[in-house]
N, C-alpha and C positions, 0 to 999 in steps of 0.2 A: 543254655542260650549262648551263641556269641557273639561277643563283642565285636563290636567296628572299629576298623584302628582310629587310634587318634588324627586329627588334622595337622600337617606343618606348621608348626609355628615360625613365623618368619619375620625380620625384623626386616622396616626398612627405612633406610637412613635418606635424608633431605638433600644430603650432597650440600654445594656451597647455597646458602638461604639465597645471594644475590643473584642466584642464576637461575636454569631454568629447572633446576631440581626439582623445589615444589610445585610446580604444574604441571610436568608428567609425572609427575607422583598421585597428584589431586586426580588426572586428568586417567589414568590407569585402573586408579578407585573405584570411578565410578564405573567401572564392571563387574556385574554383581554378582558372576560367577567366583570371581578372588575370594570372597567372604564365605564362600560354599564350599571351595576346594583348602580352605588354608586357614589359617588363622594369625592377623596380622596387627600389626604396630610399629605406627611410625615413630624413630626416633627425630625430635627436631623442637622448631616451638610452635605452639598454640595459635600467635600472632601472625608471625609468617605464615601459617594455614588460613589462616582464616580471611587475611587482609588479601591472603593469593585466590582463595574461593571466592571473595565478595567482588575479585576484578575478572574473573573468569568467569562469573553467571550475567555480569553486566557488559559483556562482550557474547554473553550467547553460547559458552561451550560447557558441556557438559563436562560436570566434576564433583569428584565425594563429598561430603561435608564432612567440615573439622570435626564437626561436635560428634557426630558416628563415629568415629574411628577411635581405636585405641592409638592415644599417643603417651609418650615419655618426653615430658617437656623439660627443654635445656632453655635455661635462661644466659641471655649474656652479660659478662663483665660490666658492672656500672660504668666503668672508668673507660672502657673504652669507645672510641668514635661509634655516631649511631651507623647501621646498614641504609642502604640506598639500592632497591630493585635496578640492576643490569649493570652498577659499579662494584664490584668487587672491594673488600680490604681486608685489613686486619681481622677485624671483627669477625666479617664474614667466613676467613681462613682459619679463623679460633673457632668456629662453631661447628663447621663444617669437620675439623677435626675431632673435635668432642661429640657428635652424633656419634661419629664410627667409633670411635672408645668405647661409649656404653655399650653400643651395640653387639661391639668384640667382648666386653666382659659378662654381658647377661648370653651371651652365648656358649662361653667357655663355662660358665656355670648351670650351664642344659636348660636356659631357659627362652632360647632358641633355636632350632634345628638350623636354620639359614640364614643370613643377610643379604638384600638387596641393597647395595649402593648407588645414591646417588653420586653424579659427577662432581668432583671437586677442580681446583685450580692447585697447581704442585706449588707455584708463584706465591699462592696466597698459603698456603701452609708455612714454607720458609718462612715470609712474611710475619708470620704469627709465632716462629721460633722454631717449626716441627721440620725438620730435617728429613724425608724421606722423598727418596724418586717416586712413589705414588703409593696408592691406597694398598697395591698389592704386596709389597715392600713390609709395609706394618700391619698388615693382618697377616703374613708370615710371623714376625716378629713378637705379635704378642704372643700368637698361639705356640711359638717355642718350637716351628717346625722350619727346617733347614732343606727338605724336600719340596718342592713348591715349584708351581707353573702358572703362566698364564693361555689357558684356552679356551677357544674364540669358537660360540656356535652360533648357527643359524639354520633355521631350517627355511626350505625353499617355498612361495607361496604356489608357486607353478605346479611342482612334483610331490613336495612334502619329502625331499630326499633332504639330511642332516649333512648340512657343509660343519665338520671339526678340525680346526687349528690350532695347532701349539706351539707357541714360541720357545726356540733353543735360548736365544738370547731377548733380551726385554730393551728397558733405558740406558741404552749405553749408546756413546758415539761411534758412525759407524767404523773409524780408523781405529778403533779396540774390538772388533767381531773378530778377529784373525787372531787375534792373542788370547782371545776369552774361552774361545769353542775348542776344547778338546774331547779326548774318547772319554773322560769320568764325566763332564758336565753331558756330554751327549746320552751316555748311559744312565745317568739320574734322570733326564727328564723324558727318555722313553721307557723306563720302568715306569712314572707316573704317569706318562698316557695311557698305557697297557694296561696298571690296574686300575684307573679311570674307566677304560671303556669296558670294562670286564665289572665293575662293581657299580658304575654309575650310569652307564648307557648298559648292560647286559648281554655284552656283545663277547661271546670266549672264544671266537679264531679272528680278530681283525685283521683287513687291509691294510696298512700304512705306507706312505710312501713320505721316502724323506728327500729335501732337497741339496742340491751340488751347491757348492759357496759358491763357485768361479763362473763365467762365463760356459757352457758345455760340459759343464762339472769339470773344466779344467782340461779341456781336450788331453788327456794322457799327458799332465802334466807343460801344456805348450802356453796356455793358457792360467796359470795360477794348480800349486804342488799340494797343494792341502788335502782333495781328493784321493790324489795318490799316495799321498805320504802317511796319511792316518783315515783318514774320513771310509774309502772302502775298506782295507783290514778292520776298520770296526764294526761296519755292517756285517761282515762276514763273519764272525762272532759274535752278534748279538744273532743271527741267525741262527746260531747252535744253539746260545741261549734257550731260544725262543721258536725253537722247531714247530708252535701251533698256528704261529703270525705267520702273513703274506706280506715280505719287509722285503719293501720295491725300492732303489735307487743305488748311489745318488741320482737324481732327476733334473737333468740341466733347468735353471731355476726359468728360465723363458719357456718351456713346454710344462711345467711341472702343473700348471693351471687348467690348462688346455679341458680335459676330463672331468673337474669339477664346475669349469664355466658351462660345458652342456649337460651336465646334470642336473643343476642350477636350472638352465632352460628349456627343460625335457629335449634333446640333443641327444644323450647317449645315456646310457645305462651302466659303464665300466669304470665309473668313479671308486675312488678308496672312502674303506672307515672312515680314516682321518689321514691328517698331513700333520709331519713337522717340518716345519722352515727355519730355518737358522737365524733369520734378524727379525727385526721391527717390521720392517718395510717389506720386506721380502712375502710377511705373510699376511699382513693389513692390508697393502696396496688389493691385493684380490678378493678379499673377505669384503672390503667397504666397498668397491666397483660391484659386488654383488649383492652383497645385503646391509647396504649402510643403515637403512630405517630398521633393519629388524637382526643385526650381531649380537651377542651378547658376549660379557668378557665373564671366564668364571674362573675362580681359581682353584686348582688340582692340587691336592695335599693338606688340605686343611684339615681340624676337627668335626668341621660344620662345612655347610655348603656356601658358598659365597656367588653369587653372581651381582652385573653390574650394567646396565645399556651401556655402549660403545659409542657414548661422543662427550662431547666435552659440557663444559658449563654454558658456553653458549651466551653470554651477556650482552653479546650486542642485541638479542629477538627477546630476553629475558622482558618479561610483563607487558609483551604483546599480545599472548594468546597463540600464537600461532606453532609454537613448540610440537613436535612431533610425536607421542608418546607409544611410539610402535616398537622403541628397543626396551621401552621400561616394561612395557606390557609384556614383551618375550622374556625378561628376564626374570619376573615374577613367572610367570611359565615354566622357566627351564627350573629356576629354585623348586617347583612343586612337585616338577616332575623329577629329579635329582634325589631331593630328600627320601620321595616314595621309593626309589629305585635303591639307594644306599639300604634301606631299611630291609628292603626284601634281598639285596642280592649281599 
């Protein structure tokens, strides 16, 4: 007889308690397909669940119960200040960090396949002592890997075509992208898209197209040198590299959109696999004008799969109810579907 594979195990962390973490969390749950497809555990506390459930059934929206789900309860410091639903502090940026800890260490110990992260505040980590530009920073860093990306899916509700993003550069100001971006960082992080969408999407000849830094990628140099001075001779060697890709660019950064916005809106049909874009903004600004409720950020290179909804914590709407839980729900999604696909390809 055979066996059925096992379910995802997948862990998912609360983000910062005083934001809106636990109610698209709670509010995700109660879809009762997750429990079908996956097998899940939230890391966080008990209280916060439960105090966040009993103000979401008496507002009327539907959400898991604490007491059903598998959680890993973190308790907080006695000594420190209490929490307060939509004020961030200390406390809150101390928990908020020790969610993801566990969650990184029962994972590196195989006793999760993924994590979904909740939103944290970077303000409130410092705050609490933890030094990192974000979540993606230290789940690199525990996991020991120096390879690493952050990329942005979404699939379309119109088409069901997959908009994928990857950032060249992340948290940096943009007066340091011109000194940051060379041919080896370019080259690490298009090896990890390529064997991202080859092992984790199933995709073995992608389209890619990548973006121009400058204005017109730099009109032949009239307009900013980068393109012509390193940016194409690189492309043109990872082309040799990579004789099975269709690696389109540089792509003047104002049209480079163009194809994925009517893709996005059944428009046209000549979009790429994926895009990489060279800054923050460069590759957000399009991703959130198209699928702000439903981005997901995952991170490429890791042991495990990592994903994340695409917005912040949110504190000013925190314990109104009215939180949006359409990118936690993708993101639980893309983890299910990621895991399966690592497994098989």
């Amino acid at each position: 007889m055979s066996q059925s594979k096992p379910l995802p195990r997948l862990a998912i962390t609360l983000g910062d308690p005083s934001g809106i973490g636990p109610e698209v969390v709670l509010k995700a749950l109660a879809n009762p397909s997750f429990h079908q497809e996956c097998d899940l555990t939230v890391v966080g506390n008990e209280q916060i669940l439960q105090q966040t459930y009993q103000q979401l059934k008496q507002q009327g929206f539907p959400s898991a119960k604490p007491e059903q789900l598998q959680v890993i309860h973190v308790e907080p410091e006695p000594t420190l200040p209490p929490l307060k639903v939509g004020v961030g502090n200390l406390t809150s940026g101390a928990l908020s960090f020790q969610y993801l800890e566990i969650a990184i260490n029962q994972a590196l110990k195989g006793e999760f396949d993924g994590i979904i992260t909740g939103p944290i505040s970077k303000n409130l980590w410092n705050l609490a002592g933890y030094n990192y530009p974000g979540q993606t920073e230290f789940l690199a860093e525990k996991a020991k890997v120096k390879r690493f990306g952050m990329l942005f899916v979404a699939r379309s509700p119109y088409t069901g075509w997959t908009l994928r993003t990857l950032l060249a550069t992340t948290h940096i100001p943009l007066s340091q992208i011109s000194q940051t971006l060379n041919p080896e960082l370019m080259s690490l992080k298009l090896g990890l898209l390529v064997d991202c969408l080859r092992h984790e999407f199933g995709l073995e000849n992608p389209r890619i197209a990548v973006a121009g830094l400058n204005p017109h990628s730099g009109e032949d140099g009239q307009l900013g040198t980068e393109e012509k001075q390193w940016l194409i001779p690189w492309l043109n060697q990872q082309r040799d590299r990579y004789p099975y890709l269709q690696l389109d660019g540089p792509i003047p950064p104002d049209t480079l959109w163009v194809k994925p916005g009517q893709a996005w809106f059944n428009l046209g049909k000549n979009a790429h696999d994926a895009y990489l874009a060279l800054y923050h903004d460069q590759g957000l600004i399009p991703v959130k004008l198209m699928a702000f409720d439903r981005a997901v950020n995952t991170t490429i290179g890791l042991p495990f799969i990592r994903t994340s909804p695409d917005h912040g914590t949110a504190f000013d709407i925190a314990g109104k109810g009215i939180a949006d839980a359409s990118s936690m729900k993708a993101a639980i999604d893309l983890a299910i579907e990621l895991v399966k696909n690592r497994r098989e390809n």
